[in-house]
N, C-alpha and C positions, 0 to 999 in steps of 0.2 A: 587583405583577407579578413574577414567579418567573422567572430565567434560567433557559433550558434547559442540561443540562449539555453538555458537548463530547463528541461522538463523536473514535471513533480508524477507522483503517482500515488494508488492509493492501489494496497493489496492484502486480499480477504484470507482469514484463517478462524480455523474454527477452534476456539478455544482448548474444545479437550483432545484435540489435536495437536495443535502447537500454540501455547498462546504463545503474549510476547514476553512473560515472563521467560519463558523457555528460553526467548532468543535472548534475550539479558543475559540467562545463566552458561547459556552455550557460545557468547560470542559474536560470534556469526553462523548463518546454516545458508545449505544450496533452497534458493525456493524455487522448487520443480513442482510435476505432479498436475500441470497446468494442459488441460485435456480443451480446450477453447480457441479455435482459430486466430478470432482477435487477440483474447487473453496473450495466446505465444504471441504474438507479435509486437503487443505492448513489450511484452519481456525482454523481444529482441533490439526494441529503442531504450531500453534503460543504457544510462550512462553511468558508469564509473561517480561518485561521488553525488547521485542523484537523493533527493528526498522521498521518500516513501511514508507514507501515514498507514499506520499498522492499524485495520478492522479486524475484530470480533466479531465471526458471521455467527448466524442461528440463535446461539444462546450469549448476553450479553448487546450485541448488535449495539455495538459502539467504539470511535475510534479512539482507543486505547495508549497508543506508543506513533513513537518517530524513530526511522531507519532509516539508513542510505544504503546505496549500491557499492558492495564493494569488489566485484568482478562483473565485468559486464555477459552479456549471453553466451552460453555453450553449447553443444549438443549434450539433452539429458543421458544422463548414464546409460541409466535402467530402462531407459525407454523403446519401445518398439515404433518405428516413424520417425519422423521430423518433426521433434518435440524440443524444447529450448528450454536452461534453465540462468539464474543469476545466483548469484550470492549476495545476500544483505548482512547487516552488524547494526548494531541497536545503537539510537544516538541516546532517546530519552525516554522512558513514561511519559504521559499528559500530566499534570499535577491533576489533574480528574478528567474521566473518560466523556466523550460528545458523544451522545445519544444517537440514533437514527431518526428519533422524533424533535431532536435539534437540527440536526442537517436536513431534514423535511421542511424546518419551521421556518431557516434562517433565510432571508431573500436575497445573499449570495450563492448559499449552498445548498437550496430548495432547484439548482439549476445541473450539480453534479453530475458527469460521466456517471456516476456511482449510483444515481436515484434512476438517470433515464435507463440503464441496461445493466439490472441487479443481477442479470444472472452472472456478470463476466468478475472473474478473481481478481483480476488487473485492469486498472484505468488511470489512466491521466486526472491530472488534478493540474489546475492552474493557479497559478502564483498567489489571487488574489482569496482562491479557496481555501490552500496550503493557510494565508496570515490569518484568515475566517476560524479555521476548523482551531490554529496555537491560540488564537484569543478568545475564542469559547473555554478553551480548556485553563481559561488563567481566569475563568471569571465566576460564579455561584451559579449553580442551577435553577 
């Protein structure tokens, strides 16, 4: 039997909503709320233990923090339909946030789920975008 490899993901929050200060200070939080076909369904392949790169949509628009999956999907609460949420926990800060006009710039991450279909709160990130986006963030602007 063959393990599946681990997905990565990248999910949108708007700062004066929830940044990821918030989720530092709280722990972990359910992230529901996700009104997007794809988006839920991203939510519904998250894995237990998975990587999450925490954006700053609107104001800021930069990726900020590292989180993982710590329950994988559920039926939303408070939801009316067949809406899915997960529960993430904060792993880290970035030692400094990646811009959006860095991940435009850079010629692995100029290729992004995130840049082709901006509107979705949830996307996949691949392995080599995940080590792209932690080594921007260890390096000067």
């Amino acid at each position: 039997m063959t393990r599946q490899a681990r997905q990565h993901w990248l999910i949108k929050s708007e700062p004066y909503k929830y940044p990821f200060e918030q989720l530092v200070r709280d722990g972990r939080t359910t992230w529901d709320g996700v009104r997007n076909f794809e988006a839920r369904n991203n939510l519904r392949a998250m894995k237990k233990g998975e990587a999450c790169l925490f954006y700053h949509s609107n104001e800021g628009k930069a990726v900020v923090g590292l989180a993982r999956v710590s329950r994988e999907a559920f039926p939303e609460p408070q939801a009316e339909g067949d809406w899915s949420a997960v529960e993430i926990e904060p792993v880290k800060a970035l030692a400094r946030p990646v811009t959006l006009d860095e991940l435009r710039a850079h010629r692995v991450l100029a290729r992004m789920m995130m840049l082709r279909r901006p509107r979705l709160s949830v996307v996949p990130v691949s392995d080599e975008e995940l080590e792209a986006v932690l080594d921007l963030a260890k390096k000067r602007p």
